[in-house]
N, C-alpha and C positions, 0 to 999 in steps of 0.2 A: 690427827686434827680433832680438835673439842669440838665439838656441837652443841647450839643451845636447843633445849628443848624446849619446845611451846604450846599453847591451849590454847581450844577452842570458846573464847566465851560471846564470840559473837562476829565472825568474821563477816566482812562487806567487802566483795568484788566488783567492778565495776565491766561487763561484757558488752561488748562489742562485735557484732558476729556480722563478718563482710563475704561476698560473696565468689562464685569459683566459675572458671570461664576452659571452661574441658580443652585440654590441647597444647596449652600456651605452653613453649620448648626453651623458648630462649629468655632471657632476659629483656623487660618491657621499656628497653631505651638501647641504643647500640651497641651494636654487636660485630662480631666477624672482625676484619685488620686492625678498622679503629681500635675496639675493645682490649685485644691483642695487645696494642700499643698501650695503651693505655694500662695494662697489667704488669709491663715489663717493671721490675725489682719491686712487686708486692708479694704477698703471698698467695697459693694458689687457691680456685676455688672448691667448694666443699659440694655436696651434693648428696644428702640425705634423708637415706628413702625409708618410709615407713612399714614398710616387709611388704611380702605377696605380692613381686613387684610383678607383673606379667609379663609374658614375651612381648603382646603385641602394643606395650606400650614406648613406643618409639622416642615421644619427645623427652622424655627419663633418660634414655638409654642417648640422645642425642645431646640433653646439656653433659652428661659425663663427658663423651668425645668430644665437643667443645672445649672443654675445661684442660684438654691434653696440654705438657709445655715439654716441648723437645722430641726428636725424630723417635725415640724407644714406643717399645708397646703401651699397653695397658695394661699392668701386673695385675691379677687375681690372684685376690690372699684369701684361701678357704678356709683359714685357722678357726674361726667359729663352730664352722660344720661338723656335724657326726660321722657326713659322708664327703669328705675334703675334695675327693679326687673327683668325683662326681659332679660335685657342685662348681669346681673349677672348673671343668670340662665344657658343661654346661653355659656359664656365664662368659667364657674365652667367645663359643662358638655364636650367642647371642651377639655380640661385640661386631665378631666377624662377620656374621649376616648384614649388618650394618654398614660398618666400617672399613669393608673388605678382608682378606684373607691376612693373617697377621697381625690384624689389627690390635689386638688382643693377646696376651701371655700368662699361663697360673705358674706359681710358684709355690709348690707346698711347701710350707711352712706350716706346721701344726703341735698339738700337744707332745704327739707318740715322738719329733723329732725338733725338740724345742731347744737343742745344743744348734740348730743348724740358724739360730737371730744370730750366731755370732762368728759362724764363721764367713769366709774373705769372697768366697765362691758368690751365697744370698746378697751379701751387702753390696759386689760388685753390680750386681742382676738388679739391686733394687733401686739404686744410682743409677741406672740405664734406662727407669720407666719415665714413662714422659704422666702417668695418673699411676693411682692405685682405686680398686676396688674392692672391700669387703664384704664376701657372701656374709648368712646370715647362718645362724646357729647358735650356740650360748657366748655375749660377750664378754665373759669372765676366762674363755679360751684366749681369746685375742692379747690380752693383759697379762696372763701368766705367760705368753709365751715373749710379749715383748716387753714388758715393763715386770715382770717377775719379781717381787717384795719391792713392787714399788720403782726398781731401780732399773733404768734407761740399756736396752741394749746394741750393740752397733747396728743392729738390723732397725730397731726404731731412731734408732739417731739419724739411718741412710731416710728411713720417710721421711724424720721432719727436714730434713737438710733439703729433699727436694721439691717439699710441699712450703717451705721459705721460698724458694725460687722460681714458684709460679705450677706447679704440678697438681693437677686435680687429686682430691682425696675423698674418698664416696663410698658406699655402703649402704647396705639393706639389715634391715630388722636388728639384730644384733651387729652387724657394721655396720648401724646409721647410731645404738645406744653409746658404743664407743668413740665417739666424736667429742664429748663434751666431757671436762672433770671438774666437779666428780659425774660419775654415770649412774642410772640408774639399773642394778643390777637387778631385783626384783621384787616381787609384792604384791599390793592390790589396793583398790582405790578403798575401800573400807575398811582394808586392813591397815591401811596406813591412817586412815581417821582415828584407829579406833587405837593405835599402838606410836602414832607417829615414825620419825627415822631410824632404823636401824643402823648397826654397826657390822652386822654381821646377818647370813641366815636366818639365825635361830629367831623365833619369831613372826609374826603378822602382818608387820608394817612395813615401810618402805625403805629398800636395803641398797642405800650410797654406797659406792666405790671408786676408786682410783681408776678415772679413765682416759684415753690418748690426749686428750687436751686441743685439738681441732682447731674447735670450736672456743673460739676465748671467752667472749661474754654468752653464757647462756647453758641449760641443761636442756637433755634432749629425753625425750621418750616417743614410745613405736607402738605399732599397730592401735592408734591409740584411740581413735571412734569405734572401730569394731569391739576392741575388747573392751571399753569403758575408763581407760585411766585417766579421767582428768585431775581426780582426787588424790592418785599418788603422787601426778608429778609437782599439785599444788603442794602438796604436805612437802615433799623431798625439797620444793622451790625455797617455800618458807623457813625449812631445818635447815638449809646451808648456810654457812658463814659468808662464801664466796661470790654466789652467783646469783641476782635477780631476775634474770630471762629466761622463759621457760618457753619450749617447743613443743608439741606435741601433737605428732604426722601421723596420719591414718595409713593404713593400707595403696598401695599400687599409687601412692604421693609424695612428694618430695619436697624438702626445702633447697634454693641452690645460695649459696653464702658466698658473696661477690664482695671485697672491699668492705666498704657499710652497707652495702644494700642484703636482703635478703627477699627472694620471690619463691614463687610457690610453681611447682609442675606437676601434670597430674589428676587423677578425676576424683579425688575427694576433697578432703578438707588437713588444712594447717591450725592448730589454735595458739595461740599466743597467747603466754601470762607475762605482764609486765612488773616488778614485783619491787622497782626500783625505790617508791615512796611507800613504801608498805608498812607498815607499823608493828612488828614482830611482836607478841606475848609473851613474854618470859614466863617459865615453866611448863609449857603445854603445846600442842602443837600447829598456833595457828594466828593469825595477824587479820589486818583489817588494809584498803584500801588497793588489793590489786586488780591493775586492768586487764582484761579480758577478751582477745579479739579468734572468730574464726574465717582464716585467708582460703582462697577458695585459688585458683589455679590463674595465675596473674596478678594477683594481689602483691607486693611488695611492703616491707617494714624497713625502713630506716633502721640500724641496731643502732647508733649512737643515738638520735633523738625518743626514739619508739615512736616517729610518726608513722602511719598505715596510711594506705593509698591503697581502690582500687581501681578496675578497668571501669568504663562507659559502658552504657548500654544495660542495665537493669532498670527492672518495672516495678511498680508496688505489687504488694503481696492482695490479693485481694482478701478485704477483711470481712467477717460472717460474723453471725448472731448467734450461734452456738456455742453453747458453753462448755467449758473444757471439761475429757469423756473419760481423762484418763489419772485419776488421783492418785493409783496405787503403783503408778510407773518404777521399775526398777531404773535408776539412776544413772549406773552404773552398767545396765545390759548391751548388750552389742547396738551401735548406734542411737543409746538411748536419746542421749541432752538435745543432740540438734533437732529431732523429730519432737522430742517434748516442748522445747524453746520453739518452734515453728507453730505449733496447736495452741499453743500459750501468744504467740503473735496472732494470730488470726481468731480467738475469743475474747469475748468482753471482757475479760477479767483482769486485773491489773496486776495482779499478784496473784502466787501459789504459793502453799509451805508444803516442804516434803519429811516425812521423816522415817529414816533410812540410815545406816551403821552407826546407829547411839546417837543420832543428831541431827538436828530441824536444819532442813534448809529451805529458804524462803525465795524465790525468782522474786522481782517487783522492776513493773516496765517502768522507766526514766520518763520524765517531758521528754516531747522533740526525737520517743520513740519510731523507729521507722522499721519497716518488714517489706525486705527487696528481693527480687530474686531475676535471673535472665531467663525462663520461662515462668512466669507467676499462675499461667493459665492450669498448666500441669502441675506443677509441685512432685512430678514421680517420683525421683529422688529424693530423701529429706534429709542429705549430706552436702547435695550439693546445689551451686549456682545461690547462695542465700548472704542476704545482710539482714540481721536481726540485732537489732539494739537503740541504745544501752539499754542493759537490763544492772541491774542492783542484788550481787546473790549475799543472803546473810545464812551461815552459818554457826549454828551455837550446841551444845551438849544437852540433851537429855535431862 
C-alpha cells in the first residue's frame, strides 16, 4: 500500500474530553435475550482492552462472556506471548473463576508451531469456540502466525467465519493492537512527530502494519494514557489511506464494539480521534481539523455518525485563581495530557503553547468551554470521571 506522507505546518484538533463512570460492564441500553436477538445474523462483538488488564476487574472480563455466540468455550490464543502456555493457563482460569469450570479453553497456537493455523485438528477447535481471546505480548506474532505475508490462513478464516456469525473477538495490549488494519506495530509519540509513518522497523516513527481487520472503521492503539501515545496514533491516523477513527485505550479499559455503537468499560479512559473531515498536508506528516474526545467508562460513540454520549450525573469542575504551575510538562509522560488539560481547565489561562519533539503545540479553550467531572470535590484521579472541552490543539514545526 502507498502512503502519503504529510507536514506539520500547523495542525488544529478539535478535543472534547467526556467523562468515566468506574464499573459500567455492559452496554448502556439493552442487554441480556433481547440484545441476543437482536445480534442474530450480524457480526460478533469486539472487546478491546488496553493491557494490564487485572484480575479483579470483573466487568472487562464480563462484557467478553456476554459477547459469547454458541454452546463452545472460550479459545485463548497466546500467540503474542513470550510465555504462551503461561499466559493461556492464566487467562482460561481467570474466565473460569468467572464463568465457571470450562468456561474457558487455550489453544496454542504460536510462532515455534505456526504450520498448526493450517491444519484440520486447530480449525476444527476454532469452529467450536463460541469467543476468541487474545493475550497480549508482541502483535506482529499473532500476524505471522495467521496472516503470514499477508495471506489468510485456514486457522484465520475459521475466526473470521465465526466472528461473522455473531462470536466475540477480544484481546489485551497486543490482542486489543491487532483488531484494527492496518495496526499499529510500533514507535513513539515523538518519534512519529518528528519521522512520521513508517513502513518498516527501521526508524523512529510510527511503524503501520497489516492487521486482523476486526475492527472495520478505525485504528486502535494500547496502553495508551500510561505510556503517552496520543501523537503516534495521531500521526499513524493521518498517514493512512484507509482509516479516519482512531482509538486509543488506557490501561485495565476497554472499548466494547457492538453493531454501530461502541462503549467504553473499565477505570480509565478511551480517547477518540475523529479524523473523518480532516484536511491532510501533502508531503509532511499532519492535517488540520481532527475531533478529539476522551470516553471515560459509559460513555458511548456512534461509529457511523461520531456522535459521543455520555452518562448523567456529573458536576462542574470547580474553577480557581491559580495560574498554571506547570510550563515544562512532558507531554507525552505517563498520564501526562489528561492531568495537564484538567490544570489548564481549572486556571485562568485560556491557552498554553508547548514545545516538545521539534514542535509548538498550543492547548486554546473554545466558547461554551466546560470542565465536569463525577467527583469534582476530589479530582484524585486525573484520568478519570472528567469532561473537559472543547479545547482547540494547534500544532506546527520548529
Amino acid at each position: 500500500m502507498t502512503r502519503k506522507k504529510l507536514r506539520w505546518p500547523g495542525l488544529l484538533l478539535t478535543l472534547l474530553f467526556l467523562p468515566a463512570c468506574e464499573g459500567a460492564g455492559s452496554r448502556p441500553s439493552a442487554v441480556g435475550t433481547e440484545a441476543e436477538e437482536a445480534r442474530k445474523g450480524e457480526a460478533g462483538r469486539l472487546v478491546i482492552i488496553g493491557g494490564a488488564l487485572g484480575s479483579e476487574n470483573t466487568p472487562i472480563y464480563q462484557a467478553v462472556l456476554d459477547g459469547r455466540w454458541g454452546a463452545g468455550p472460550l479459545c485463548i490464543l497466546p500467540t503474542a506471548s513470550g510465555t504462551p502456555s503461561r499466559a493461556m493457563e492464566g487467562y482460561a482460569a481467570a474466565f473460569d473463576a468467572l464463568g465457571g469450570a470450562g468456561t474457558a479453553e487455550g489453544i496454542l497456537l504460536t510462532v515455534d508451531n505456526r504450520d498448526e493455523a493450517a491444519s484440520e485438528d486447530v480449525v476444527s477447535r476454532l469452529r467450536a469456540c463460541s469467543g476468541f481471546f487474545f493475550a497480549g505480548g508482541v502483535q506482529s506474532r499473532i500476524t505471522d502466525v495467521l496472516l503470514p505475508h499477508g495471506e489468510p490462513t485456514p486457522a484465520y478464516r475459521a475466526l473470521w467465519e465465526r466472528f461473522q456469525a455473531g462470536a466475540v473477538v477480544s484481546g489485551s495490549s497486543a490482542g486489543a493492537a491487532v483488531m484494527s488494519d492496518p495496526m499499529i506495530a510500533g514507535g513513539s509519540s515523538e518519534g512519529a512527530l518528528r519521522q512520521g509513518v513508517q513502513g518498516t522497523t527501521e526508524g523512529d516513527g510510527v511503524w503501520l502494519a497489516k492487521g486482523l481487520g476486526f475492527l472495520g472503521p478505525g485504528m486502535v492503539d494500547q496502553h495508551f494514557l500510561a505510556r503517552g501515545r496520543w501523537a503516534r496514533l495521531l500521526v499513524g491516523l493521518l498517514g493512512s489511506e484507509d482509516d479516519s477513527l482512531g482509538f486509543g485505550i488506557d490501561e485495565n479499559t476497554a472499548l466494547v464494539v457492538e453493531g454501530d455503537s461502541a462503549w467504553v468499560v473499565g477505570e480509565s479512559g478511551v480517547v477518540f480521534l475523529d479524523a473523518r473531515f480532516a484536511v491532510r498536508e501533502d508531503g509532511g506528516n499532519g492535517g488540520y481539523g481532527v475531533r478529539m474526545y476522551l470516553l471515560g467508562a459509559g460513555d458511548v460513540v456512534e461509529m457511523g455518525s461520531g456522535y459521543v454520549r455520555s452518562g448523567a450525573g456529573k458536576a462542574p469542575v470547580p474553577q480557581g485563581e491559580e495560574h498554571f504551575a506547570s510550563p515544562d510538562t512532558d507531554l507525552f509522560g505517563p498520564r501526562a495530557l489528561p492531568g495537564m488539560l484538567l490544570e489548564l481547565s481549572m486556571a485562568p489561562e485560556s491557552r498554553l503553547t508547548f514545545r516538545q519533539g521539534g514542535h509548538f503545540l498550543e492547548f486554546r479553550k473554545e466558547p461554551g468551554f466546560k470542565a465536569m467531572a463525577w467527583e469534582p470535590s476530589g479530582l484524585q484521579d486525573r484520568t478519570q470521571g472528567l469532561f473537559l472541552g472543547p479545547f482547540v490543539l494547534s500544532v506546527w514545526r520548529e
